[in-house]
Every structure is written in C-alpha cells, then in structure tokens.
Residue frames as a rotation matrix with the C-alpha (Angstrom) as fourth column:
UNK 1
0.304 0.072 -0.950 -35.85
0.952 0.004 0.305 -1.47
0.026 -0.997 -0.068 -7.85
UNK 2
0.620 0.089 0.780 -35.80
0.095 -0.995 0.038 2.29
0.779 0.050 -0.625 -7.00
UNK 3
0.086 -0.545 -0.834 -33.13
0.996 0.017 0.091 4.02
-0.035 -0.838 0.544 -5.13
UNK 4
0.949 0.314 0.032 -32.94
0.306 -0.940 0.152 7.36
0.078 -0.135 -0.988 -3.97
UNK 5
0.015 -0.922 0.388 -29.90
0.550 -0.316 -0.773 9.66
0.835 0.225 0.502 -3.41
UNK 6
0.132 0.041 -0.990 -28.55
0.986 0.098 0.135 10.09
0.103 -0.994 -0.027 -0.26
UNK 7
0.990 0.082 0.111 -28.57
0.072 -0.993 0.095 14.53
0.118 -0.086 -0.989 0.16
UNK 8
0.568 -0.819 0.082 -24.79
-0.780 -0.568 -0.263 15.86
0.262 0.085 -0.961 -0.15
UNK 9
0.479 -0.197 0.855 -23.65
-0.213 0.919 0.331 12.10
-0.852 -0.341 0.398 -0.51
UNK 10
0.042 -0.349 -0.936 -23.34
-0.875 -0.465 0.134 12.05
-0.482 0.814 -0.325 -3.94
UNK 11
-0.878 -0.202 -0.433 -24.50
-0.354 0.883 0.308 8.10
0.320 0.424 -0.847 -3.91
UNK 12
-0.215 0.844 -0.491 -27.21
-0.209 0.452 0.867 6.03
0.954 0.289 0.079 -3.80
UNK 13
-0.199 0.019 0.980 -28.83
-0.980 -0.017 -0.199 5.11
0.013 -1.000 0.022 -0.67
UNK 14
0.936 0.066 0.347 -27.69
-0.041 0.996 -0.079 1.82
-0.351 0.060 0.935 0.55
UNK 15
0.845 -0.532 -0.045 -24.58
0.222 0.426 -0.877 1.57
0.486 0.731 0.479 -1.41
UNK 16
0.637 -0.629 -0.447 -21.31
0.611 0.057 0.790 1.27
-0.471 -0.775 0.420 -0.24
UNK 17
0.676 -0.161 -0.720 -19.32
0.002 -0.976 0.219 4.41
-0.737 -0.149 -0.659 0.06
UNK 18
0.954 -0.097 0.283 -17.76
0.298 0.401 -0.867 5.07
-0.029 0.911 0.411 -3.00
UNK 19
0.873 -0.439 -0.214 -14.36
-0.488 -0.781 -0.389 6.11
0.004 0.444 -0.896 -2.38
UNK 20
0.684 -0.653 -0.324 -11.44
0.054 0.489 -0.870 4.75
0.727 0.578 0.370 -3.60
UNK 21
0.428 -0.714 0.554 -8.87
-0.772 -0.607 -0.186 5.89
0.469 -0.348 -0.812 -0.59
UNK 22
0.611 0.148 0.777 -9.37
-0.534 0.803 0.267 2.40
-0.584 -0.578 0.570 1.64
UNK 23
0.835 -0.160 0.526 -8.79
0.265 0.955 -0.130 0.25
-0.482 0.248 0.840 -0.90
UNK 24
0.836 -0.544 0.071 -6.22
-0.250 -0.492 -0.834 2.22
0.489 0.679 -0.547 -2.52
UNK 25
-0.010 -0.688 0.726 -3.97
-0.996 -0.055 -0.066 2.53
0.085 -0.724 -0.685 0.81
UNK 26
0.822 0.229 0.522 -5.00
-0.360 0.919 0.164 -1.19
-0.442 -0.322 0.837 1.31
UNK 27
0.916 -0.319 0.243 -3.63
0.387 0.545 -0.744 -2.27
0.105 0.776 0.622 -2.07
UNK 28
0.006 -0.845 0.535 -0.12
-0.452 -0.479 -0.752 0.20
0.892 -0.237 -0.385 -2.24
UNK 29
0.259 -0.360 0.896 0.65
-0.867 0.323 0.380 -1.43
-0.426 -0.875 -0.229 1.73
UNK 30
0.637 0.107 0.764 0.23
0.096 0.971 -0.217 -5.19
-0.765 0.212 0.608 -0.17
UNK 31
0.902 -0.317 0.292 1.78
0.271 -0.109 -0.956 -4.01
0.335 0.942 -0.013 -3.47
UNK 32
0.441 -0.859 0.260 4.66
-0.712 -0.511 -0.481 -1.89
0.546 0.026 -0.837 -1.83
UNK 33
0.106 -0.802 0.588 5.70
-0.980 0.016 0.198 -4.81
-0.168 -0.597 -0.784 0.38
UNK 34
0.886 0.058 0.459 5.71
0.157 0.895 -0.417 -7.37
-0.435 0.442 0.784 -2.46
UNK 35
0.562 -0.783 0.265 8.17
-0.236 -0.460 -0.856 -4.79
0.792 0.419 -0.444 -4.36
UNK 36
0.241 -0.521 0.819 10.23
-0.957 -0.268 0.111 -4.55
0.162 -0.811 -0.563 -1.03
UNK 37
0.387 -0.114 0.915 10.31
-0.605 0.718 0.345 -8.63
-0.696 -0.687 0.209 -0.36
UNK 38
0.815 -0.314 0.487 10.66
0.537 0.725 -0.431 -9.69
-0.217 0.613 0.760 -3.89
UNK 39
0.849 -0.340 0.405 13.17
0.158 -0.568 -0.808 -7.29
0.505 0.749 -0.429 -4.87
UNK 40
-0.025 -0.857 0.515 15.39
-0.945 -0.148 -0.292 -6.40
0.326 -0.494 -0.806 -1.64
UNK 41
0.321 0.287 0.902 14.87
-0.721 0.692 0.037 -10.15
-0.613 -0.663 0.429 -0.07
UNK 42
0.830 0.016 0.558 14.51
0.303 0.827 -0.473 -12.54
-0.469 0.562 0.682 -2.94
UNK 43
0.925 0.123 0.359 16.37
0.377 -0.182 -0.908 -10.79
-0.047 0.975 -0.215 -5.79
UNK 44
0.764 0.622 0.171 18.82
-0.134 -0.107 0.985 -9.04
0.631 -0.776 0.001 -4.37
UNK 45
0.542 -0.188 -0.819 19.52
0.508 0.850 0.141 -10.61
0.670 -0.493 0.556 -1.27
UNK 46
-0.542 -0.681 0.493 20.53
-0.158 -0.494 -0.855 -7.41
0.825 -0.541 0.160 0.87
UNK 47
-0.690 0.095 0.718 18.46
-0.724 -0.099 -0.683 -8.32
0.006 -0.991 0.137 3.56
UNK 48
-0.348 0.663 -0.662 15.89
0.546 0.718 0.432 -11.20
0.762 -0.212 -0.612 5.18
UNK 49
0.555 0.831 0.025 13.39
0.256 -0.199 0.946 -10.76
0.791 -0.519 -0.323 7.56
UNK 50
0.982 -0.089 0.166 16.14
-0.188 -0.423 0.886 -11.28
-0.008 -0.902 -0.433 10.59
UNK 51
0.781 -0.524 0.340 19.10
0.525 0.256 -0.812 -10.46
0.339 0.813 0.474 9.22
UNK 52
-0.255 -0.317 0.914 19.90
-0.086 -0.934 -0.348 -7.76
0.963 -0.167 0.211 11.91
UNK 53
0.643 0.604 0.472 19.10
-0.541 -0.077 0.837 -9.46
0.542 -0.793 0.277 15.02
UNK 54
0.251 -0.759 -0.601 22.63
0.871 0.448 -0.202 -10.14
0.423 -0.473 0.773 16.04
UNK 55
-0.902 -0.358 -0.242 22.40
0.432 -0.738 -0.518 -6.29
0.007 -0.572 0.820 16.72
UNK 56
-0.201 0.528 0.825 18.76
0.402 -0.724 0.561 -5.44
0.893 0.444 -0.067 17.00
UNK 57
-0.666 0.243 0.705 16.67
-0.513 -0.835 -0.197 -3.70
0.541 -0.493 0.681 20.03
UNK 58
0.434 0.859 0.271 14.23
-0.878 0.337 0.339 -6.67
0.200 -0.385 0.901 21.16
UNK 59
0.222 0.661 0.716 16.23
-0.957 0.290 0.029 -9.59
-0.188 -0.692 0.697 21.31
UNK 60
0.762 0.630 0.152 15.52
-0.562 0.759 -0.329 -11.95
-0.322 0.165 0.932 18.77
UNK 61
0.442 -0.768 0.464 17.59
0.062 0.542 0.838 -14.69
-0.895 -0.341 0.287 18.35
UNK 62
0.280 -0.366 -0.888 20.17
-0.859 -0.509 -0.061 -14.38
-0.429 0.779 -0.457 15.19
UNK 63
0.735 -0.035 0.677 19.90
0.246 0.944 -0.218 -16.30
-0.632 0.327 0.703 12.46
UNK 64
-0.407 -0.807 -0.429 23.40
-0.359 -0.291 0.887 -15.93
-0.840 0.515 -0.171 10.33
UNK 65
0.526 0.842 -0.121 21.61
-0.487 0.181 -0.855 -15.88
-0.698 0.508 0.505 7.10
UNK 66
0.524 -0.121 -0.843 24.86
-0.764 0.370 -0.528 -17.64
0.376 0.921 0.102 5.51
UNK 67
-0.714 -0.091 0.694 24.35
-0.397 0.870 -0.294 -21.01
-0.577 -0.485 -0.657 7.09
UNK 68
-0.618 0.662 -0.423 21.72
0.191 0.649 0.736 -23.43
0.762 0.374 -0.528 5.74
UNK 69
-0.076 0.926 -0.371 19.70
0.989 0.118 0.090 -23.32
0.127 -0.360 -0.924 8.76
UNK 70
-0.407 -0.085 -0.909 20.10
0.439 -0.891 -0.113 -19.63
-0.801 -0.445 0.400 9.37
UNK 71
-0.859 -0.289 0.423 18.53
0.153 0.643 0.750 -19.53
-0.489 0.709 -0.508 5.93
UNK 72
-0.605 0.712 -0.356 16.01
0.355 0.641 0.680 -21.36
0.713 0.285 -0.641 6.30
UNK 73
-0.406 0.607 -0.683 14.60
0.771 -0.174 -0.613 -19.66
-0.491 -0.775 -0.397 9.37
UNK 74
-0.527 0.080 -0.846 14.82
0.038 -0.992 -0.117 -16.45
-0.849 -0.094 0.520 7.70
UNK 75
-0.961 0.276 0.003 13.54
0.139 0.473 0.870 -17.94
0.239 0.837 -0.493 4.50
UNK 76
-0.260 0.908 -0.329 10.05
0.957 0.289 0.040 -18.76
0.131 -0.304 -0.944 7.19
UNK 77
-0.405 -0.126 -0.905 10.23
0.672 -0.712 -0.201 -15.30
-0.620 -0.690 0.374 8.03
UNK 78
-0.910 -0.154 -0.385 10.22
-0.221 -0.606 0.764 -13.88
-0.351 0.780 0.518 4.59
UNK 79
-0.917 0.398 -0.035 7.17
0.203 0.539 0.818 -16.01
0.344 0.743 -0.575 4.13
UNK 80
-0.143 0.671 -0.728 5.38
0.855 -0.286 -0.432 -15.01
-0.498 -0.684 -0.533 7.04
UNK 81
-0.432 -0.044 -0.901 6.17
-0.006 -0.999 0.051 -11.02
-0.902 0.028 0.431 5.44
UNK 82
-0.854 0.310 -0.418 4.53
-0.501 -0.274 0.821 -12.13
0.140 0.910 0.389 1.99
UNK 83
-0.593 0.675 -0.439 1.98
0.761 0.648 -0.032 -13.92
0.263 -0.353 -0.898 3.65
UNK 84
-0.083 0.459 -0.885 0.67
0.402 -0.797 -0.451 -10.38
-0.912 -0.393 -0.118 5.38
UNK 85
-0.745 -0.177 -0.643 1.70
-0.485 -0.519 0.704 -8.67
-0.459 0.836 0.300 1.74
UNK 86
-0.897 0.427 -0.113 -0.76
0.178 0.584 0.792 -11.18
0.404 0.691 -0.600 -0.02
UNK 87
0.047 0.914 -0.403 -3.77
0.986 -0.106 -0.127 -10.61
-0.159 -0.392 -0.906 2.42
UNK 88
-0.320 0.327 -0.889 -3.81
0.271 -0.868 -0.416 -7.13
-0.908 -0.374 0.189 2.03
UNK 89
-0.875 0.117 -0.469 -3.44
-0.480 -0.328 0.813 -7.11
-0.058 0.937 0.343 -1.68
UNK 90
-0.761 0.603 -0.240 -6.37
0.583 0.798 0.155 -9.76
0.285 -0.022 -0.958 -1.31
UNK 91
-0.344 0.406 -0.847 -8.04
0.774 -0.388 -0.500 -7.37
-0.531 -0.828 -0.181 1.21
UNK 92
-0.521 -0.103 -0.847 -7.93
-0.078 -0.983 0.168 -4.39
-0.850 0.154 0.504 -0.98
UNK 93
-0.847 0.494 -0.196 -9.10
-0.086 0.236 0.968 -6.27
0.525 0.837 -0.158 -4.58
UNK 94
-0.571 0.716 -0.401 -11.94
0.797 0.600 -0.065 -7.35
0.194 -0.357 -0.914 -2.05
UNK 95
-0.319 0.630 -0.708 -12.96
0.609 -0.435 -0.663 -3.63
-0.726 -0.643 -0.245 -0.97
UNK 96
-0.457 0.165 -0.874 -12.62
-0.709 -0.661 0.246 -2.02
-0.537 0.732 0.419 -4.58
UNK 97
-0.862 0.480 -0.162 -14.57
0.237 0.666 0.707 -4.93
0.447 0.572 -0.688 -6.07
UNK 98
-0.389 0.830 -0.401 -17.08
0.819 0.112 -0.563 -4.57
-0.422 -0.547 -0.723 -3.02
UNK 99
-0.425 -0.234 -0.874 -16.93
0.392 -0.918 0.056 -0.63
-0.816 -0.319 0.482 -4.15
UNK 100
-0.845 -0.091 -0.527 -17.34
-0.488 -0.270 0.830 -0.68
-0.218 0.959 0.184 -8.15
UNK 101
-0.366 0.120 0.923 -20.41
-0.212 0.955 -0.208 -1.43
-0.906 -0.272 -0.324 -9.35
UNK 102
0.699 0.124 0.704 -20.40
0.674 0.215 -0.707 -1.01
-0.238 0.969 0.067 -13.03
UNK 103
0.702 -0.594 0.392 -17.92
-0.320 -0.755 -0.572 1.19
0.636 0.276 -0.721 -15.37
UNK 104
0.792 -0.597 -0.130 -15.15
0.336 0.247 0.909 -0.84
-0.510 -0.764 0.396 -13.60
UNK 105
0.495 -0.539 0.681 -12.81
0.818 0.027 -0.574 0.27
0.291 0.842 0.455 -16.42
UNK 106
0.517 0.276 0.810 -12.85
0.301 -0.945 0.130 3.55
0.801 0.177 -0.571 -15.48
UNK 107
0.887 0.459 -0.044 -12.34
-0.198 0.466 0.863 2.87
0.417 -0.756 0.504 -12.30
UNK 108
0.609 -0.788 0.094 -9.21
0.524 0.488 0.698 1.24
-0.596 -0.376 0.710 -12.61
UNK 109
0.400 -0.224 0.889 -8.18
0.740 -0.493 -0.458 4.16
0.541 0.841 -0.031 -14.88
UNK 110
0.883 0.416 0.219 -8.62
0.234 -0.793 0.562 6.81
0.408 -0.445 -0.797 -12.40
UNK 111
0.034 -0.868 0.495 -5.85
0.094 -0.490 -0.866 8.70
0.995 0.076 0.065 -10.68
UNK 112
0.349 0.169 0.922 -7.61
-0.927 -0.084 0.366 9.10
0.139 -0.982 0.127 -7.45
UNK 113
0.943 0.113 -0.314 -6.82
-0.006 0.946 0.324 4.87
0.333 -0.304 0.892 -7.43
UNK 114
0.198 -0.972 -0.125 -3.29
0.860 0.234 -0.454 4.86
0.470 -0.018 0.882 -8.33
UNK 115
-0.318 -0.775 0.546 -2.35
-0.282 -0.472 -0.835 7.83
0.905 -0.420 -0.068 -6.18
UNK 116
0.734 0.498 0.461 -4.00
-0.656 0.347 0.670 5.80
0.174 -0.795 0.582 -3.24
UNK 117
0.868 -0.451 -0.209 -2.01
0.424 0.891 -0.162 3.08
0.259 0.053 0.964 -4.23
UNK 118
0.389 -0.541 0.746 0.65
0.090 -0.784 -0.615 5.11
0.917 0.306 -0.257 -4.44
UNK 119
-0.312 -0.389 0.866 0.57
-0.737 -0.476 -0.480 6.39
0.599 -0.789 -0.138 -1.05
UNK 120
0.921 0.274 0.278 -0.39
-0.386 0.748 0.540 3.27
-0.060 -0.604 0.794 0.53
UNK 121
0.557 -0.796 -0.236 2.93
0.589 0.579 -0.565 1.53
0.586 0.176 0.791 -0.84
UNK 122
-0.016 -0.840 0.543 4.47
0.163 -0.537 -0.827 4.82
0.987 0.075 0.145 0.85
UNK 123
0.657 0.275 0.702 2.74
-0.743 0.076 0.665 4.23
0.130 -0.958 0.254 4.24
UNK 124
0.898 -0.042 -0.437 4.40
-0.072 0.968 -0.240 0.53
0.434 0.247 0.866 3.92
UNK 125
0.128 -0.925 0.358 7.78
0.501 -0.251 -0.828 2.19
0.856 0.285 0.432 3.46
UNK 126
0.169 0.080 0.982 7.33
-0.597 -0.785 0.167 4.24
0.784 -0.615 -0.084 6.34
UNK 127
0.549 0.216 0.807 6.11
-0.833 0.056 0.551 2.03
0.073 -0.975 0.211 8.70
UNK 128
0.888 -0.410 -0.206 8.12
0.432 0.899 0.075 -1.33
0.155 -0.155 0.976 8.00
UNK 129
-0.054 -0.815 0.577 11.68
0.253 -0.570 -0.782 1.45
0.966 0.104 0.237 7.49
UNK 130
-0.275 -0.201 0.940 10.66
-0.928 -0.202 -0.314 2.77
0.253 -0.958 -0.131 11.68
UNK 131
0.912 0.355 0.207 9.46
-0.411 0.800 0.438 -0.68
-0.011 -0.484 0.875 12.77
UNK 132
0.990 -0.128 -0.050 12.12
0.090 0.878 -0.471 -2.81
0.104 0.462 0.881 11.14
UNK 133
0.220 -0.907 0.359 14.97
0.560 -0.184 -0.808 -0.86
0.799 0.379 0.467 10.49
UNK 134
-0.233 -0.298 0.926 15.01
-0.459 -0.805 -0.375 2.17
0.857 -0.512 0.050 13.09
UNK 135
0.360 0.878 0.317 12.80
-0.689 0.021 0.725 0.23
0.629 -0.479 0.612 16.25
UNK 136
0.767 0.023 0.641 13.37
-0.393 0.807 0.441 -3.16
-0.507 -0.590 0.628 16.52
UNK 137
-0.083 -0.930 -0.359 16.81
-0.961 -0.021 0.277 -3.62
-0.266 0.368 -0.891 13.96
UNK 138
0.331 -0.083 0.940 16.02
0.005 0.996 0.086 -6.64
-0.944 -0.024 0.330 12.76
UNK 139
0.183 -0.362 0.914 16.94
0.983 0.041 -0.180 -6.05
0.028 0.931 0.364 9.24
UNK 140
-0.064 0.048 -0.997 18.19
-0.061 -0.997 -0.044 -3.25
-0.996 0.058 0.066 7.13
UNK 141
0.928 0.352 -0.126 17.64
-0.175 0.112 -0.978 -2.19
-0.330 0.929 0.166 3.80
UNK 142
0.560 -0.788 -0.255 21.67
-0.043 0.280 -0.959 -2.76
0.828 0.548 0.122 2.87
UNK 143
0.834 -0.468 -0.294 23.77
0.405 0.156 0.901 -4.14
-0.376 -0.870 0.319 5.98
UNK 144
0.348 -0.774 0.529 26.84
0.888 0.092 -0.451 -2.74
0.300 0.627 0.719 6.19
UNK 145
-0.553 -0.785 -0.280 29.09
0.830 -0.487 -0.272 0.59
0.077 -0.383 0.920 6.86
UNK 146
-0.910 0.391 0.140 26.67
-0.300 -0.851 0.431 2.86
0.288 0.350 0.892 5.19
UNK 147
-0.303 0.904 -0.300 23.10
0.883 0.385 0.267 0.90
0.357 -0.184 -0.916 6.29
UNK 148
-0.472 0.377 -0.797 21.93
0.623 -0.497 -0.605 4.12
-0.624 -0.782 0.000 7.89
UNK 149
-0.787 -0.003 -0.617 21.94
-0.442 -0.694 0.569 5.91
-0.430 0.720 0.545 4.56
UNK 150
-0.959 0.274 -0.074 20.09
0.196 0.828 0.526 3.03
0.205 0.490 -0.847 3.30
UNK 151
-0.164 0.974 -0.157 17.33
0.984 0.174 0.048 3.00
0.074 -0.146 -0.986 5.39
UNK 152
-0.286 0.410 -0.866 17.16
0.131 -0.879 -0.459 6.81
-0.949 -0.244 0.197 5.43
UNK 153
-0.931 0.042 -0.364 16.97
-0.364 -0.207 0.908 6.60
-0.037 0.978 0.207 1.69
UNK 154
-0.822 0.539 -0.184 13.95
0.406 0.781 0.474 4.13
0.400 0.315 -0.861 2.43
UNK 155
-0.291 0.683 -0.670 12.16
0.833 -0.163 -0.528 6.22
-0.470 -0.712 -0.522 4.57
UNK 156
-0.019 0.137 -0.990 12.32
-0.155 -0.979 -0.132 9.38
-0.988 0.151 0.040 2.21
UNK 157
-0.904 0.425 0.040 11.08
0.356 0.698 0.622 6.91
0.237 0.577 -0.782 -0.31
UNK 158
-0.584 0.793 -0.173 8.20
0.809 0.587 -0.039 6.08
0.071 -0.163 -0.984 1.43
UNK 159
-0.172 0.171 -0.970 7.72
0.299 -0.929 -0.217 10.03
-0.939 -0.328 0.109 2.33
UNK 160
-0.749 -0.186 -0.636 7.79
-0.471 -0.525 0.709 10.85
-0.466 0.830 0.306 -1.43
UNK 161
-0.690 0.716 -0.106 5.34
0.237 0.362 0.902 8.24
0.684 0.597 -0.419 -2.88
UNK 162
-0.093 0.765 -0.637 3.04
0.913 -0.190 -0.360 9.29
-0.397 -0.616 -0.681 0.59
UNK 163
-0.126 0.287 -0.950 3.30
0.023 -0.956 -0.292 12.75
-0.992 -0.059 0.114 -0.88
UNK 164
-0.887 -0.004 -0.463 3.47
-0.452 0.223 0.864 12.01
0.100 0.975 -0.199 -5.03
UNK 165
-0.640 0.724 -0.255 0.02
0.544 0.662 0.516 9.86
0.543 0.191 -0.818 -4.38
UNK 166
-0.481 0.087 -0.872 -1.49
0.649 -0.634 -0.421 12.23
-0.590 -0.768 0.249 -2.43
UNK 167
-0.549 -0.192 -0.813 -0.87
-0.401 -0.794 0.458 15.04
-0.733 0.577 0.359 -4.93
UNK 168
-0.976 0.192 -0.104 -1.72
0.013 0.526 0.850 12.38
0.218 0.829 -0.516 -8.08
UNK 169
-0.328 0.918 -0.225 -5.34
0.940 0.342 0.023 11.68
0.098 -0.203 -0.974 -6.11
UNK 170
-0.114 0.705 -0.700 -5.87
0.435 -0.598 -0.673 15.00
-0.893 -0.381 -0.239 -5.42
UNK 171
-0.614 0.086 -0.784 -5.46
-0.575 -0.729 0.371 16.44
-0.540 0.679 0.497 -9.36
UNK 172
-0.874 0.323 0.363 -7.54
0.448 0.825 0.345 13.21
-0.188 0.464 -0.865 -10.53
UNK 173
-0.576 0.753 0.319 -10.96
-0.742 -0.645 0.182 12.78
0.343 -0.132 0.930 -11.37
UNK 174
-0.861 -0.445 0.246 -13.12
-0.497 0.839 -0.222 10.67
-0.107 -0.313 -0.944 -9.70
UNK 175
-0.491 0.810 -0.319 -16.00
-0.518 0.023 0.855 8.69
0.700 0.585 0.408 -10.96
UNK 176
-0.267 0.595 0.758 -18.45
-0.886 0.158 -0.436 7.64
-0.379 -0.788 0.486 -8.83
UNK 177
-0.918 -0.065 -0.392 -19.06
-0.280 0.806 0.522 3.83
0.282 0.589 -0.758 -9.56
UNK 178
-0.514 0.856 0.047 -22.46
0.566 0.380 -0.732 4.03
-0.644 -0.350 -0.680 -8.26
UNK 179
0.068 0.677 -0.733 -23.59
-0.293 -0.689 -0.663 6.68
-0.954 0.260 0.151 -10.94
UNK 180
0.463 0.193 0.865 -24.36
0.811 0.302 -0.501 5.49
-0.357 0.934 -0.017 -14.62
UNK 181
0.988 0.046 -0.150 -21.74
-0.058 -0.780 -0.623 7.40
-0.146 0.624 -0.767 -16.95
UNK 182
0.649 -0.758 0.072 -18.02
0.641 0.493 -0.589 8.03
0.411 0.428 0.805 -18.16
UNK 183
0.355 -0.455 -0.817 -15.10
0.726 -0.416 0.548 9.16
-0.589 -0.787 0.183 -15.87
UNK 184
-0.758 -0.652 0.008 -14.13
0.595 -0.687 0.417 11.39
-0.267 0.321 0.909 -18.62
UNK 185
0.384 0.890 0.244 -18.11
0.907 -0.413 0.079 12.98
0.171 0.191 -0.967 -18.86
UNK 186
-0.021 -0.306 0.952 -16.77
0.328 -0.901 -0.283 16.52
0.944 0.306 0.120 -18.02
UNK 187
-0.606 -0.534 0.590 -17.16
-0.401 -0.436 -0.806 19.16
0.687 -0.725 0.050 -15.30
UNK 188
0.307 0.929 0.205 -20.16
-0.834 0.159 0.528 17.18
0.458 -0.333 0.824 -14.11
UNK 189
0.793 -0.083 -0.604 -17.84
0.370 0.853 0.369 14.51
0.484 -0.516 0.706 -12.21
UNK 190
0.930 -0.069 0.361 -16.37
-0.308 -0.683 0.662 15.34
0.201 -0.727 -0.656 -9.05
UNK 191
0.415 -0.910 0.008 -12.59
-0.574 -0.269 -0.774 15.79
0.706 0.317 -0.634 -8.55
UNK 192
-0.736 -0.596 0.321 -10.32
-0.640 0.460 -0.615 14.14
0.218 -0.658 -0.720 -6.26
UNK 193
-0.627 0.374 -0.683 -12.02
0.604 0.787 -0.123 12.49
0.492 -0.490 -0.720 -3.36
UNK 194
-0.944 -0.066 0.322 -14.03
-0.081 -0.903 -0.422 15.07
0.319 -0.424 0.847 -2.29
UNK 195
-0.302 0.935 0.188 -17.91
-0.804 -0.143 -0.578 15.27
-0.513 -0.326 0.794 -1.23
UNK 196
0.589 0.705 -0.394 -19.02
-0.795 0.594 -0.124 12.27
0.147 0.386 0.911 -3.67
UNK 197
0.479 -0.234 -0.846 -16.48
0.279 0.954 -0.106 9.89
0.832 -0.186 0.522 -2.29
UNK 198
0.025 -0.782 0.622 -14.89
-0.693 -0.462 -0.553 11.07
0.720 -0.418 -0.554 0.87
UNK 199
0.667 -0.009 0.745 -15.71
-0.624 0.540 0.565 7.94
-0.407 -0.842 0.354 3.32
UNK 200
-0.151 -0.975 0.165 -13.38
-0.975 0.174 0.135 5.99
-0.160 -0.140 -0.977 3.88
C-alpha cells in the first residue's frame, strides 16, 4: 500500500501525528502521582488524601487519619487518587503505542520522551501542590509547624522537572516513528519536537 508524505509534515499521510509531547505529559501526570501516593501516602505516611480537612477551604468532613475509621476513609481516598494515577499512565502507554509504529526501541530511548515525562510529572506537582495543598487544604505534603515550606518545596519541585523536561526535550533528538531508520541516523533526523512532530 502506497503512502504519500504529507508537505512540511514530516509524516505520512494518514498517520497519526508523531509527536511524543501528549503522551509524554500524559505518562509524567500518571507516573509523578504514583511517586507522590506511593511514597508520601503509603510509605511514608506524611499525608492521605484528607488529612487536612479539619482545616481546609471547602468543607470536607475530617477524617482523623489516627482512628481506624478515619483511616479507612482516607485509605478510599488514596484509592480513588491511584485510581486517576493508573488511567493516565494507561492513557498515555495507549497514545505512544497508538503513535510508534516500528523502531519502538528508539522511541523509548529518546529524550524528547523522557523530558515529556519529565515535565508531565512536573505539571502533576504543580497542579495537585495549588489544588490540594494551597486551594482546597485538604492535605499537605508534611503537616505540621513548617507544612508551608513543605508544600512550597513541592511546588518548586514540580517547577523544576516542568523546566528540566522541557530543556531535556528540547536538546533531544527525535525520531519520527513513522519513517523507516535509526534515531541515531545523523543530521538527517529532526531535533526536539519541532516541524516533524509538533502536534500534539
């Protein structure tokens, strides 16, 4: 079956757009708030989902997370937050699978991914650190005298791996998984994300 090449596309016509940025940000949102649930939540154990809602900003009732049932609620809570964390990582294998179709190695080499990923995990950080922590107080990243430091420390996290991925994707190269060859072929494969992958 013949395919043609779409003029200052830099892919086939027909194929789905070949850049890595979607699924990147997809994956790094799913990935950074597995790190964040298994690590501060589970591991731990400085904070649960509503651990902070004896003093948050919306409301919700307070579970005292050292009771049994206070626990357990927050326990459901935590599950509900790896429940979203699992569909995206789901979501994301689903658009860079949809994305790659041969020379997946490469692929999963590349720099343009992992600083997607990268800065997806630092979007995560962002937005759960003003939602969670700064918004609606239901949790912080370390309750306590100092909890402010905490979650500023999280947010200028999330600000560093949004700018460190960024930076990583933009010095990468990136192979086009719709073109027949090796991401390390030379000057003949286009940097970053630029003209041969730039759709989202």
């Amino acid at each position: 079956m013949a395919t043609t090449t779409e003029p200052g596309r830099g892919r086939t016509a027909g194929a789905r757009p070949s850049s890595l940025r979607l699924p990147g940000i997809v994956l790094g949102v799913g990935l950074g708030g597995f790190v964040d649930g298994i690590l501060l939540h589970q591991l731990l154990q400085w904070h649960h989902m509503l651990t902070s809602t004896n003093h948050d900003r919306v409301g919700v009732k307070y579970y005292d997370p050292d009771t049994v049932t206070g626990l357990e609620m927050n326990t459901v809570w935590d599950g509900v937050f790896h429940t979203v964390c699992w569909v995206a990582v789901i979501a994301g294998l689903g658009i860079l699978y949809a994305r790659v179709t041969h020379n997946r190695r490469a692929v999963w080499a590349s720099r343009v991914l992992w600083g997607w990923i990268l800065a997806g995990w630092g979007l995560f950080n962002l937005v759960e650190g003003l939602l969670d922590h700064q918004i609606l107080g239901i949790h912080h990243v370390h309750g306590g005298p100092h909890q402010a430091w905490w979650d500023a420390g999280f947010l200028v996290l999330g600000g560093l791996l949004v700018l460190g991925g960024f930076l990583l994707q933009r010095g990468g190269r990136f192979h086009d998984p719709t073109e027949p060859g090796d991401a390390s072929a030379g000057p003949g494969v286009p940097r970053g994300d630029g003209p041969a992958g730039n759709s989202a």
